[in-house]
Every structure is written in C-alpha cells, then in structure tokens.
C-alpha angles and dihedrals in degrees: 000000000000123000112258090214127052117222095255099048079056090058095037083054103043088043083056092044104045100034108032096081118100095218104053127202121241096268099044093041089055084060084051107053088042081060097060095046096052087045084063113027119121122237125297094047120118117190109226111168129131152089095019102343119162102206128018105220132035117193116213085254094058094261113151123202120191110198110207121191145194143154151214090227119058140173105240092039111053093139103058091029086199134119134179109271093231135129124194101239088160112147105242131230096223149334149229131261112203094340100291113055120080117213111198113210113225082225128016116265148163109263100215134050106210118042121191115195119206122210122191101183106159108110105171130102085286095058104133116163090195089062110106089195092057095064140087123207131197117191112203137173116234087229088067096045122104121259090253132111092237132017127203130240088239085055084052094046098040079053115023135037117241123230142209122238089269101052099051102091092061094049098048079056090056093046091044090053092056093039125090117215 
C-alpha cells in the first residue's frame, strides 16, 4: 500500500485546515500571535518556542520573553462575542528542557523576564487573527508585574501603553532594557 499524501501535502493540509479560518481557536491563535512577534523583532531574539517549550524567545544575552494572547472574538463563543479579558501571568515551579526533561525550581517564579501580551479585540465581519494590524501589544518587564497568578486587559492598560504591531520593536527594546536577565 503507498501512501496517497506526501509529507509535505499533510502538513500543507493541517496547516489549511487549522490556520485558514479567520476566527482561530486558543491553540492555533498563540502560534499566531508567536508569529507576529518573530516577523518584528529586532536582532538578538531567537524564537524558541515549541513542543513543551517554556518560553517562546531567548535573546543572545539570556534574556527570555513569553508572549501571552487573547481576544475579544473567539471561536465557541460567536454569540456573545465576549471573553474574559485575563492573561496567566502564575510563577511556575519548573520547566522543560527539550521537551522531556523536567527542571524543578527551589521557589516558584516567572520564567521569563520580559512578558508581551498580545490583544486582538476587533469582533466585527472584518475580525482576522492573522492580521498583524488588528492587534495591540504591551511589552512589559516581570519585575513590574503584580504578584498574581493573572492580570486583566483593563491592569495592562491602567499601567502600560499598548502598541501596534510597528511600534513593538521598539517597545520589546524598551522593556529589555528595564528588564534584568
């Protein structure tokens, strides 16, 4: 029996099938979003994200960056069109090293030291989350975060300004800058 894909024409597929859609689940709309972030950054940032992975970005220096995403449109819930405006900011108790190896911390801590949050908050006909010009970023260093395990879009928006997708270089920069490694 041959196999009627090549590997390349199932990945084709699945890529079609899970990332076509205008309005993306969870899962698919982190990788997104990941996306979006790798296609500005400045020099020095790998993107490091994956199978396990515990951050998503490592800068030369050491320097990790965790991007976390939501938005007001969302796949199981195209009536209300509404989400909770929350983002998990908990310390962690350990991570994983190439996907198999569980490191314990001696303390809970946030793994990376500098988070971007990424809002997509348009929820009308034109609602597309692999559109880099629907989206708002805020960079923000750990250190500045609020000893909870979530914080809310209204918090980032009380404390930090938010970016388009332009201007967030620039902004990650900023928040590298202030942000100890």
């Amino acid at each position: 029996m041959t196999a009627k894909m090549t590997p390349a024409e199932v990945r084709a597929a699945a890529a079609e099938r899970h990332y076509e859609p205008k309005i993306l689940d969870n899962a698919d709309r982190g990788d997104i979003a990941e996306e979006i972030v790798a296609g500005v950054l400045g020099p020095g940032w790998e993107y490091c994200s994956g199978q396990w992975a515990s951050w998503d970005f490592e800068h030369l220096d050491g320097t990790r960056m965790q991007i976390k995403q939501s938005a007001a449109r969302q796949t199981w819930d195209e009536k209300k069109k509404t989400v909770v405006r929350r983002f998990g900011i908990a310390p962690q108790t350990g991570h994983w090293v190439n996907g198999t190896d569980w490191i314990a911390l001696l303390a809970p801590r946030r793994l990376a030291e500098i988070y971007v949050f990424a809002w997509h908050g348009v929820t009308d006909e034109t609602c597309d989350h692999a559109d880099p010009a629907q989206w708002r970023f805020y960079a923000v260093p750990a250190a500045e975060l609020p000893n909870t395990k979530t914080i809310t879009l209204d918090a980032l928006r009380r404390q930090w300004p938010d970016y388009d997708v332009d201007a967030l270089p620039a902004a990650v920069e900023a928040a590298h800058g202030r942000a100890a490694p």
